[in-house]
GUSE-740575 format. One record per residue: residue number from 1; residue in three letters; x, y, z of N, C-alpha, C in turn. Coordinates in Angstrom, 3 decimals, padded with zeros to 6 digits. Last residue first. Layout:
! residues N
ROLUM   gufi   pake        n_u        n_v        n_w       ca_u       ca_v       ca_w        c_u        c_v        c_w
ROLUM    NUM    ALA          X          Y          Z          X          Y          Z          X          Y          Z
...
This chain:
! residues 233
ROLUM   gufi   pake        n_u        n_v        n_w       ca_u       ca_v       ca_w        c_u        c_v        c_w
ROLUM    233    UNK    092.565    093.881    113.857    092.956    093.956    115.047    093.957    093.430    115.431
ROLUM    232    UNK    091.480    095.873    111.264    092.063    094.613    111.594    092.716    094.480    112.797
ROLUM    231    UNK    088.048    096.811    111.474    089.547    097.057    110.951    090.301    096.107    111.745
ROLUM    230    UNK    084.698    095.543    111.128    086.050    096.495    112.021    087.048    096.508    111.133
ROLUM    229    UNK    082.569    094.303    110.144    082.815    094.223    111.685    084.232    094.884    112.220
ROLUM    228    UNK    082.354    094.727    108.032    081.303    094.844    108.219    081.943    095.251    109.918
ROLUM    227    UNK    085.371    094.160    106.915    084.958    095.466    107.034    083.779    095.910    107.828
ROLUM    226    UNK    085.968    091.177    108.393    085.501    091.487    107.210    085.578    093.365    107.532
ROLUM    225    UNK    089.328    091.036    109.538    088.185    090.925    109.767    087.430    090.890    108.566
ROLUM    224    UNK    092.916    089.501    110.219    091.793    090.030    109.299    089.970    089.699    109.573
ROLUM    223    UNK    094.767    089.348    113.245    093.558    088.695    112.344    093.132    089.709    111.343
ROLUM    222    UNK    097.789    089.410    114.394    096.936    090.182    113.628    095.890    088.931    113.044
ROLUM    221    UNK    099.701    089.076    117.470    098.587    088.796    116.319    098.205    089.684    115.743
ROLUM    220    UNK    102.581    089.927    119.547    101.280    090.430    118.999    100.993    089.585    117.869
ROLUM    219    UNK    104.599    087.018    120.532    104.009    088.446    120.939    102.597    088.674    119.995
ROLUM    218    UNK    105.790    084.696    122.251    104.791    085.113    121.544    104.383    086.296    121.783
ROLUM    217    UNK    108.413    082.918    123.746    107.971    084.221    123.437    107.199    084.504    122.237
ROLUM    216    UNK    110.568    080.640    125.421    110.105    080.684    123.841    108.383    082.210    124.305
ROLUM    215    UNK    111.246    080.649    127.543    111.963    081.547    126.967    111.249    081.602    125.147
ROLUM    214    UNK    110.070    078.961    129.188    109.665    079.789    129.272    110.229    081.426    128.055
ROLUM    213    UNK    112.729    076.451    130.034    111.603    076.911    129.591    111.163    078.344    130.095
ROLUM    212    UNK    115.933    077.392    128.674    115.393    076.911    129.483    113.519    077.279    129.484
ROLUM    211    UNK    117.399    075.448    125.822    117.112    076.994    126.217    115.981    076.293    127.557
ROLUM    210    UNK    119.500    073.743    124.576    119.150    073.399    125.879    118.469    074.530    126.629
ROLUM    209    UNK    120.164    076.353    122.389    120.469    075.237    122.608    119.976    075.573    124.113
ROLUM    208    UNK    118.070    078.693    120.254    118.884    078.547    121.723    119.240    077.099    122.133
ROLUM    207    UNK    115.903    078.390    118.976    117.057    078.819    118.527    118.303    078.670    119.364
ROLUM    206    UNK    113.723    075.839    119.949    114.609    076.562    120.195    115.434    076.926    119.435
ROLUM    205    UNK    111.138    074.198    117.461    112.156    074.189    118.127    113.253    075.388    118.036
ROLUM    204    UNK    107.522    073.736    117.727    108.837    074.592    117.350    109.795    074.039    118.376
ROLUM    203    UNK    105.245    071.061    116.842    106.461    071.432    117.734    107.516    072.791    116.821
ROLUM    202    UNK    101.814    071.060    116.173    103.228    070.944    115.462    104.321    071.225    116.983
ROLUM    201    UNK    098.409    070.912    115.342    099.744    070.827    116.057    100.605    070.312    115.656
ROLUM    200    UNK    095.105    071.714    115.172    096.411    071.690    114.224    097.270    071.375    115.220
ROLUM    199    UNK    091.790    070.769    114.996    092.889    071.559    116.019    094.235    070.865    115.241
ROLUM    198    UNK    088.784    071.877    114.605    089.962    071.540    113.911    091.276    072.340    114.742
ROLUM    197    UNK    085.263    071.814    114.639    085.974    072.518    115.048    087.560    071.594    114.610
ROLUM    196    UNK    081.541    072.167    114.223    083.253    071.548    113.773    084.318    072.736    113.854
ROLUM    195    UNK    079.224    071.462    116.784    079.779    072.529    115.774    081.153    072.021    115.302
ROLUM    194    UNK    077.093    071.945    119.929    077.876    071.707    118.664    078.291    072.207    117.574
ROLUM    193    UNK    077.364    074.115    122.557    076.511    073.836    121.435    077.797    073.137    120.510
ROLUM    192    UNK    078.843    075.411    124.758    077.364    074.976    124.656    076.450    074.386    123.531
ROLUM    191    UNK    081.827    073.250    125.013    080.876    074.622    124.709    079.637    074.614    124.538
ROLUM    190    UNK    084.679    072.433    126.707    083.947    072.391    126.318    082.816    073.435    125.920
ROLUM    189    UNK    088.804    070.859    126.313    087.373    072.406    126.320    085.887    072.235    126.267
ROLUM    188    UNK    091.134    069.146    126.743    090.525    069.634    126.198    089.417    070.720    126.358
ROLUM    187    UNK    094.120    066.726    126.633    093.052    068.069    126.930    091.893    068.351    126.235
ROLUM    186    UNK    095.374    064.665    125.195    094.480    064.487    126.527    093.811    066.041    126.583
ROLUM    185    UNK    098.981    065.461    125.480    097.790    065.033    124.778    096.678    064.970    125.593
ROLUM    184    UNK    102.441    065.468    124.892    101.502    066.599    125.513    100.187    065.921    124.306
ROLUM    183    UNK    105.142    063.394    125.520    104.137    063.838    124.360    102.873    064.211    125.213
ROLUM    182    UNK    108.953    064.311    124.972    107.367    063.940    125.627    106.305    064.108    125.261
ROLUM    181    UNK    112.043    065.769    126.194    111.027    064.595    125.014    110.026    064.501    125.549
ROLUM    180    UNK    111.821    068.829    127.707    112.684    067.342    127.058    111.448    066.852    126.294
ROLUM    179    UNK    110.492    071.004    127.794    111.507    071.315    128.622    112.705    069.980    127.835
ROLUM    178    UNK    108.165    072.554    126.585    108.466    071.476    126.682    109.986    071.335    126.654
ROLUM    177    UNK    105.632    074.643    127.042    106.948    074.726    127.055    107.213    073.410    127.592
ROLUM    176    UNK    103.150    075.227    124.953    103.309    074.415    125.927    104.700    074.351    126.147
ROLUM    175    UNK    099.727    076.908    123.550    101.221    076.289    123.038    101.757    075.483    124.813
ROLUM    174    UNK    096.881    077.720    121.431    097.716    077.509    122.999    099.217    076.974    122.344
ROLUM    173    UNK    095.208    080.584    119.659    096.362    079.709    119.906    096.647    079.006    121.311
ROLUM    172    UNK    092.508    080.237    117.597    093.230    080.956    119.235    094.100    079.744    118.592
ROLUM    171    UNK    089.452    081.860    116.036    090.885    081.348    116.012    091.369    081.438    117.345
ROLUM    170    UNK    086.281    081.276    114.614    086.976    081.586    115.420    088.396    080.806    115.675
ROLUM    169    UNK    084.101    081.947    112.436    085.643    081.326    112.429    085.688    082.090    113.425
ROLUM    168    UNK    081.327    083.069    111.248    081.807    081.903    111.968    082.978    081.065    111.529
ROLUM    167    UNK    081.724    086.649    111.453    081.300    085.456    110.754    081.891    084.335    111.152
ROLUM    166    UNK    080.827    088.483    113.980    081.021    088.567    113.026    080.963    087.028    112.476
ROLUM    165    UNK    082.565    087.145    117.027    081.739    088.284    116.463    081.927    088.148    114.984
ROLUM    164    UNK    084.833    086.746    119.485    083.782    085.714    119.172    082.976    087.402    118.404
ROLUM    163    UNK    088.022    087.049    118.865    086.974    088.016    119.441    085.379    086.968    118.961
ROLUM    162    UNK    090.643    084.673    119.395    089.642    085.762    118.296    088.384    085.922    118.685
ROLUM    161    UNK    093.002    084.693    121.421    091.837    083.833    120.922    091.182    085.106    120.414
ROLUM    160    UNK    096.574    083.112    122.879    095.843    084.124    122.053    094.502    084.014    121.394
ROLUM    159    UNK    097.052    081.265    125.213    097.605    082.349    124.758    096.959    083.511    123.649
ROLUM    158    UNK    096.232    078.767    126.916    095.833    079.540    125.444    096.161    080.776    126.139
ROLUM    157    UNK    098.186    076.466    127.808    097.780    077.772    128.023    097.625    078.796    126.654
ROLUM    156    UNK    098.909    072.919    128.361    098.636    073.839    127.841    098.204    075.328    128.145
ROLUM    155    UNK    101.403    071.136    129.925    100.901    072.204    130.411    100.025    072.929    129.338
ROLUM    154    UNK    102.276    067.855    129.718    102.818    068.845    129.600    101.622    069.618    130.027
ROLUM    153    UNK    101.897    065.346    129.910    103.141    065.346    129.308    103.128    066.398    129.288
ROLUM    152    UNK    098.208    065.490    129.290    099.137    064.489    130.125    100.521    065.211    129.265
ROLUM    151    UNK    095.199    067.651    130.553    096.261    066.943    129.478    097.331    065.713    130.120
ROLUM    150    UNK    092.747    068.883    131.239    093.285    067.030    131.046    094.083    066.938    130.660
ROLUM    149    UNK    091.978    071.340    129.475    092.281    070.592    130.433    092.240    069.505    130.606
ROLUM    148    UNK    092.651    074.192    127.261    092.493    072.962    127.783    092.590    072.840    129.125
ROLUM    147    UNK    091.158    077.568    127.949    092.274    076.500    127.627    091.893    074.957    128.314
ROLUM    146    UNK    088.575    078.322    125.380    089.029    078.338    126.682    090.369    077.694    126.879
ROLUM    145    UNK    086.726    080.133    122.202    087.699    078.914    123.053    087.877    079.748    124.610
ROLUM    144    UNK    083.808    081.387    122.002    085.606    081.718    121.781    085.926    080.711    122.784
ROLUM    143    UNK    081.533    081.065    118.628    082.054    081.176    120.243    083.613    080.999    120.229
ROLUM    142    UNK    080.213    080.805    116.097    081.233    082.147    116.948    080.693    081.952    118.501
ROLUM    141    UNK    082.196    078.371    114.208    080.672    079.212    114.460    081.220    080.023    115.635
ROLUM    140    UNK    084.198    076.480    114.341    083.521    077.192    112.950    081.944    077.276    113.251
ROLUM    139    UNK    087.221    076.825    115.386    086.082    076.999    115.735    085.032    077.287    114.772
ROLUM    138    UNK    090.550    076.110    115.406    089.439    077.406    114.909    088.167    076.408    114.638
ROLUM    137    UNK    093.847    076.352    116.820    092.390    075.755    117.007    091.540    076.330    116.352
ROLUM    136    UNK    097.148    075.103    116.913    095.932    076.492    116.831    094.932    075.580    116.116
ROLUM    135    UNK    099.304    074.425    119.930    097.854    074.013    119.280    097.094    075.355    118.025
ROLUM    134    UNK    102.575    073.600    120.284    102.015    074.455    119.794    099.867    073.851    119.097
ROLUM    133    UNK    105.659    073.149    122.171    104.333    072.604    121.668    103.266    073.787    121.269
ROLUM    132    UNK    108.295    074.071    121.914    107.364    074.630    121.897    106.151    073.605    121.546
ROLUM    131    UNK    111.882    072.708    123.647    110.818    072.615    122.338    109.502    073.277    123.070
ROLUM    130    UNK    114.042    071.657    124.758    113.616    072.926    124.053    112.930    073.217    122.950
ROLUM    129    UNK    115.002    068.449    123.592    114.890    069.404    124.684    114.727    069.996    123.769
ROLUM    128    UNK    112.925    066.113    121.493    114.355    066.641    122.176    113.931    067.566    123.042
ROLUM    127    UNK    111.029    065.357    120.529    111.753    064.759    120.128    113.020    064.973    120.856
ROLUM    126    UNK    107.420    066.013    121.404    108.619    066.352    120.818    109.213    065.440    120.951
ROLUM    125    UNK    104.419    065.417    119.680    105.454    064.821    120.310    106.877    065.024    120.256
ROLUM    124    UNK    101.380    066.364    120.435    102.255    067.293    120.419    103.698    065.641    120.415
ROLUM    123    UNK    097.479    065.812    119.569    098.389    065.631    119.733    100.134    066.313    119.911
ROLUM    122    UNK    095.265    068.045    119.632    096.092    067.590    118.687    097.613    067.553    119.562
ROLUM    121    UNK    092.519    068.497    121.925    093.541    069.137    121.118    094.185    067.809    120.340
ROLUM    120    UNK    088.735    068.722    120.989    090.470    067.885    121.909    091.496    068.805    121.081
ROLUM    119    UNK    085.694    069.997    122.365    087.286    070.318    121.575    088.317    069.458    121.951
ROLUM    118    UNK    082.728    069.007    122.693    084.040    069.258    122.974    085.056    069.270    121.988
ROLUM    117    UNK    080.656    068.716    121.109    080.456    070.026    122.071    081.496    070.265    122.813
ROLUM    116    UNK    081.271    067.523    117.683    081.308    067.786    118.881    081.134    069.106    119.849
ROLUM    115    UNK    083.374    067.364    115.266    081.564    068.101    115.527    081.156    068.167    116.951
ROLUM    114    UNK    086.501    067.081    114.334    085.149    066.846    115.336    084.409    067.939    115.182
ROLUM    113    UNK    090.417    066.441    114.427    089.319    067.315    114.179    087.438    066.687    114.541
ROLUM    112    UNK    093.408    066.961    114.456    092.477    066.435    115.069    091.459    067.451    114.684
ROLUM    111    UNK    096.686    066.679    113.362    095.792    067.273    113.003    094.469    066.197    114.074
ROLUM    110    UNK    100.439    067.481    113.608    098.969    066.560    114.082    098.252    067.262    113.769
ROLUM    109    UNK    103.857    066.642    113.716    102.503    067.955    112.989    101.691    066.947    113.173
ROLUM    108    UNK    106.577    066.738    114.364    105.562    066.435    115.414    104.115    066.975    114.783
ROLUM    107    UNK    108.568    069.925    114.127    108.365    068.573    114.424    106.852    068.107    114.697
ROLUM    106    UNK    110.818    072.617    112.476    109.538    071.711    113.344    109.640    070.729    113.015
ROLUM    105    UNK    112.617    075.648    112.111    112.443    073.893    111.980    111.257    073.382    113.180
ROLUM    104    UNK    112.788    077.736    112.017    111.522    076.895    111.068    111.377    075.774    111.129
ROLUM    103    UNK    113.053    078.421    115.580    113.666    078.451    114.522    112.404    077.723    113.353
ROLUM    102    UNK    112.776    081.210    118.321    112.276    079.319    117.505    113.319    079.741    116.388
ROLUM    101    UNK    113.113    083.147    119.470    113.791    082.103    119.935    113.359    080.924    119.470
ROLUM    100    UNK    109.503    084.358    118.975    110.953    084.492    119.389    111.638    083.495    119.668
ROLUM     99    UNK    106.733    084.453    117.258    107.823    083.865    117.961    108.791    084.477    117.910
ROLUM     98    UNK    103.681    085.762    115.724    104.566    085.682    115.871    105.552    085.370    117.482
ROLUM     97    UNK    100.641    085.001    113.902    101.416    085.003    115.205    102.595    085.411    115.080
ROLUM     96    UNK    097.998    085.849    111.662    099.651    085.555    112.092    100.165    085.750    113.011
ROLUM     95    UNK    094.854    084.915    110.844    096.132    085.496    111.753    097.224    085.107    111.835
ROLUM     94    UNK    092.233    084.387    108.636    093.574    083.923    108.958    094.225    084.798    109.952
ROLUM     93    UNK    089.583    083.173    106.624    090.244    083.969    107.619    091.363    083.683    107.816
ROLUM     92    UNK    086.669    082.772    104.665    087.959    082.287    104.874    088.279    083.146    105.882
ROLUM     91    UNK    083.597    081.930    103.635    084.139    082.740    104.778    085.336    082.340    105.136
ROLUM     90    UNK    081.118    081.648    100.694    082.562    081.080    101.602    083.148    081.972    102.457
ROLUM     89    UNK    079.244    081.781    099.313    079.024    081.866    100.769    080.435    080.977    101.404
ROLUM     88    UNK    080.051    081.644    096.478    080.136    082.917    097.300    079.038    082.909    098.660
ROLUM     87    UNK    082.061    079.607    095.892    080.981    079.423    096.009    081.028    081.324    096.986
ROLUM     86    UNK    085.051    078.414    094.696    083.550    078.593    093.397    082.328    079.217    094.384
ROLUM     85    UNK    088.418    079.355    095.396    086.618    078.719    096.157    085.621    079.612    094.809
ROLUM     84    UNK    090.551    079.765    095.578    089.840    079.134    094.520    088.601    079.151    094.738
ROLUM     83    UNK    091.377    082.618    097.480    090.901    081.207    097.445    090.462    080.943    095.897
ROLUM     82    UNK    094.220    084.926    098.911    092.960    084.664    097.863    092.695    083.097    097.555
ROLUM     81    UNK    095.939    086.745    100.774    095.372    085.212    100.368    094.054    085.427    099.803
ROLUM     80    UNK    098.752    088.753    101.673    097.354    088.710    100.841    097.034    087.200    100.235
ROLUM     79    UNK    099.806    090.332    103.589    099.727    089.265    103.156    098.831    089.745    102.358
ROLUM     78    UNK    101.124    093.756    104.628    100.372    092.421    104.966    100.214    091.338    103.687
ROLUM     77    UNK    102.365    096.454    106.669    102.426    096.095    105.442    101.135    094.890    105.605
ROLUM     76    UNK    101.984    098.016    108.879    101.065    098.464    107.823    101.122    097.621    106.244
ROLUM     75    UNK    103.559    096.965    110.634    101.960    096.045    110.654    100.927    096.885    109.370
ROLUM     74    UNK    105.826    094.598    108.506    105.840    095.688    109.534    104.152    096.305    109.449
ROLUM     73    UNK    108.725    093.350    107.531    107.031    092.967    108.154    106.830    093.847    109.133
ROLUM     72    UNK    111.167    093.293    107.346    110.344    093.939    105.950    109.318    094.265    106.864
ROLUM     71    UNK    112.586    091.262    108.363    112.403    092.604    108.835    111.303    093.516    108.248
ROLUM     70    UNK    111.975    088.460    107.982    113.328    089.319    107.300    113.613    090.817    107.709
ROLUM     69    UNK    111.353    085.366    109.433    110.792    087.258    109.136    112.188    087.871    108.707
ROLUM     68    UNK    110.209    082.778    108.155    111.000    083.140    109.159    111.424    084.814    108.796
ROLUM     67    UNK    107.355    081.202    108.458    108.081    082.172    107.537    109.201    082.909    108.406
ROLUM     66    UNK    104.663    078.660    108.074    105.583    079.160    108.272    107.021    079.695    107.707
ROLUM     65    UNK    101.034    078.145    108.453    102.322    078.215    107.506    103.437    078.734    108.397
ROLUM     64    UNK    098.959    075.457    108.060    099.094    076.156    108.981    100.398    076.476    108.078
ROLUM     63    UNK    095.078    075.159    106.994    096.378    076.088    107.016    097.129    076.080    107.981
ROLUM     62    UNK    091.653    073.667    107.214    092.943    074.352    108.260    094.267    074.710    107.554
ROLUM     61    UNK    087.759    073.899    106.541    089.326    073.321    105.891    090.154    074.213    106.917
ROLUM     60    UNK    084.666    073.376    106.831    085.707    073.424    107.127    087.271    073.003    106.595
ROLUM     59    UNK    082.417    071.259    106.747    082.857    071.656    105.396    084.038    072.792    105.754
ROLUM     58    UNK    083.266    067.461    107.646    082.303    069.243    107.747    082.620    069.642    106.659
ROLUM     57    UNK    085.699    065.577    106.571    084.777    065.902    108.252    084.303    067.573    107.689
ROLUM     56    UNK    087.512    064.935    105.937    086.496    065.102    104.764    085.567    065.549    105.618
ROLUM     55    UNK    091.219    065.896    106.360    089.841    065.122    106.512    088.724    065.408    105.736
ROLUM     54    UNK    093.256    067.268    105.554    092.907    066.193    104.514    091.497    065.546    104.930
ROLUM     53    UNK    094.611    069.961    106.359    093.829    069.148    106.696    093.450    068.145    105.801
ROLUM     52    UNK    098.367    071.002    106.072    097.035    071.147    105.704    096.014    069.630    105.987
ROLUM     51    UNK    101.016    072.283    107.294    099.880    071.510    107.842    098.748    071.990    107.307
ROLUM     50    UNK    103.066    073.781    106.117    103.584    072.798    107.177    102.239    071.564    107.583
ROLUM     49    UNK    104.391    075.762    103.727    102.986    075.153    104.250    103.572    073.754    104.930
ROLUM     48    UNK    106.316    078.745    104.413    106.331    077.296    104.038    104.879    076.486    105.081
ROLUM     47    UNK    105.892    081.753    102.406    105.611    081.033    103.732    105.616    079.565    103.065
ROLUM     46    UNK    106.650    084.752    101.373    106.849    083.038    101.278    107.200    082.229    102.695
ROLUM     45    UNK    106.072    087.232    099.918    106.487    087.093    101.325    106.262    085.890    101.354
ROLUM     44    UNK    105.909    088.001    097.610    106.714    088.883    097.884    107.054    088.318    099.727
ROLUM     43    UNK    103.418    086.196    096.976    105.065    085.973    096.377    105.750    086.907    097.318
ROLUM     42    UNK    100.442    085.951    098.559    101.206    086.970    098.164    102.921    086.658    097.657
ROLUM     41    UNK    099.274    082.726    098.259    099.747    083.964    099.007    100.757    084.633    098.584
ROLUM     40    UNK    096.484    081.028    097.849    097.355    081.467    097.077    097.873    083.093    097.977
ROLUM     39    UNK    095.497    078.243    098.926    095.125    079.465    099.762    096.559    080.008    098.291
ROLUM     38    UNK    092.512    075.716    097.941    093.670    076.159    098.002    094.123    077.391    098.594
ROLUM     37    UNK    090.428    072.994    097.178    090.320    074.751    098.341    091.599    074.785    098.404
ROLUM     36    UNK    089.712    070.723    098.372    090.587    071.005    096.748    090.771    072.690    096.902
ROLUM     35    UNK    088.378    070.099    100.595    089.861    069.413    100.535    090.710    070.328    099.368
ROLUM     34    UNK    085.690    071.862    099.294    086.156    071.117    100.256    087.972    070.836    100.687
ROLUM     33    UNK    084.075    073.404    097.810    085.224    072.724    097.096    085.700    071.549    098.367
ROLUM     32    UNK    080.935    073.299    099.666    081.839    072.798    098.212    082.454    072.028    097.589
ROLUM     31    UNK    081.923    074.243    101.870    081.461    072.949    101.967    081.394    072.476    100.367
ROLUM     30    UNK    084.209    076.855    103.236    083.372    076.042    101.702    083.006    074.696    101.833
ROLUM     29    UNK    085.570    078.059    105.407    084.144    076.949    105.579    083.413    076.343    104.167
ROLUM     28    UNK    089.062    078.437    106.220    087.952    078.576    105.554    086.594    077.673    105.663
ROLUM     27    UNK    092.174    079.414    107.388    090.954    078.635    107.378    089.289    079.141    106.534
ROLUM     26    UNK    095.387    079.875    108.464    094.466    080.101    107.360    093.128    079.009    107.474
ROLUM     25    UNK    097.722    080.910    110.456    097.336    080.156    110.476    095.971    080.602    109.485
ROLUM     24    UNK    101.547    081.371    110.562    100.088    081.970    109.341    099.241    080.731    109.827
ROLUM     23    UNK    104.095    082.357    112.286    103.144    081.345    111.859    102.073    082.018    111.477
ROLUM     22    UNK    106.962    083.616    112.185    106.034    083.657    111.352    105.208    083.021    111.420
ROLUM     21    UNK    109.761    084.513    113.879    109.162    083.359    113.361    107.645    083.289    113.346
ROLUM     20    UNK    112.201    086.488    113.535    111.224    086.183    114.104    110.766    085.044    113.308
ROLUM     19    UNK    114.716    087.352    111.982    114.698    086.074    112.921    113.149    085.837    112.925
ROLUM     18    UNK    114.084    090.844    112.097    114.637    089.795    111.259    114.843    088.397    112.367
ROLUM     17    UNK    110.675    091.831    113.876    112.192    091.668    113.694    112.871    090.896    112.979
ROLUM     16    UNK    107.541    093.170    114.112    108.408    092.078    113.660    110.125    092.384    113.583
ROLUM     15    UNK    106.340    095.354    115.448    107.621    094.808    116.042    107.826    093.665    115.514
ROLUM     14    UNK    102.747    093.598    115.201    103.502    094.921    115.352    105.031    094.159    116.047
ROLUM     13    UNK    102.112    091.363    112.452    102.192    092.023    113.965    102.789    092.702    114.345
ROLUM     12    UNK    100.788    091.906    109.269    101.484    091.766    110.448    101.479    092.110    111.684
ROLUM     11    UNK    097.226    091.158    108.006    098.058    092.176    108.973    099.190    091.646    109.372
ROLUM     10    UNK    095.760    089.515    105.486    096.620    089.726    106.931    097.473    090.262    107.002
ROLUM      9    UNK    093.358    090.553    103.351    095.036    091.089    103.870    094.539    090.201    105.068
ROLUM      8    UNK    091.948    088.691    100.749    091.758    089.230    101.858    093.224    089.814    101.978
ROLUM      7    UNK    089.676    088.326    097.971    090.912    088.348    098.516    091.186    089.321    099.290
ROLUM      6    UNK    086.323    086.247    097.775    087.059    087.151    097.501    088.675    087.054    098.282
ROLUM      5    UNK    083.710    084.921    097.796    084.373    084.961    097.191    085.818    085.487    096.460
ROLUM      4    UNK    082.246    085.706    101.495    082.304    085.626    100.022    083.692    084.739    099.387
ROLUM      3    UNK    083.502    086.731    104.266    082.575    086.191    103.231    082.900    086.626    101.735
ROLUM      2    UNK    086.482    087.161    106.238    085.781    087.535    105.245    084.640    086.626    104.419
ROLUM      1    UNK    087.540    087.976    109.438    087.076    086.963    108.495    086.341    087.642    107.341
């Protein structure tokens, strides 16, 4: 994560391959600009914006993008997002995931969000067989998620979560192998202290017809840090 006013890299993940599938998830805390907070990303690599937040809740804003990989992406190369943001106590961040066996096409985009000492997730409703339910969650003060519980229609399992340290954004992913139609909802987390937090969801769908579960595949993240606290992990 970075403070201030300024323009950051995300890292690719190591072993991108042509196909792969790209999610950018981007966030920031300007209480400010708020809603009008824009993310301007690098031309040379074009990501389609699938889910931005509109609530007015905190001063928090969510990103979510997607880019289907050409090969190029490779972890010394990286992104670059720079903000409009007027205020130099702004702390933006972002990681990119990457998939196997999805395609760009999605479904089903939800947004949920809260101050609260609990986390819900965001809604999921696929539409067909072979589908990925997908949560990414970020946390705006530094503690590190857990995986849901309660859900109904399906299974969550956080899969990937950002090192609680340094400036207040924390990121993770869960997702959910969704075998047919159905809608994965109801979970959730809890933490010792309040705080706004914003949970995104969308459905990927299989490259693979009628693919059986488990076959949808997440490999390595990259987050951007500030410098204060490391090199990019």
């Amino acid at each position: 994560m970075v403070p201030g006013n300024v323009t950051a890299e995300v890292f690719f993940p190591a072993g991108v391959t042509a196909g792969d599938i790209l999610l950018l998830h981007a966030s920031h805390n300007n209480s400010g600009i708020q809603a009008a907070l824009a993310y301007t990303i690098a031309p040379e690599f074009s990501f389609e914006q699938v889910i931005a937040t509109t609530s007015t809740i905190g001063a928090h804003r969510s990103w979510i993008y997607l880019r289907e990989a050409d090969g190029t992406e490779t972890t010394t190369t990286s992104i670059t997002i720079a903000t409009t943001a007027g205020s130099s106590g702004v702390t933006h961040g972002g990681v990119i995931h990457r998939f196997s066996n999805a395609t760009t096409a999605f479904e089903s985009t939800s947004v949920f969000s809260g101050t609260t000492r609990t986390v819900f997730d965001a809604a999921v409703t696929t539409l067909g067989s072979s589908r990925l339910a997908v949560n990414c969650v970020v946390i705006g003060f530094n503690t590190c998620s857990t995986n849901f519980d309660g859900e109904t229609g399906g299974d969550w399992a956080q899969v990937w979560t950002s090192v609680s340290s340094g400036p207040a954004l924390q990121f993770s992913l869960h997702t959910a192998d969704m075998p047919s139609s159905d809608t994965i909802d109801g979970g959730s987390f809890g933490f010792s202290a309040s705080g706004l937090w914003i949970a995104s969801g969308l459905a990927l769908i299989s490259a693979t017809a009628a693919a059986p579960a488990g076959t949808f595949l997440i490999f390595d993240s990259r987050i951007f840090v500030s410098p204060l606290f490391g090199m990019p992990t």
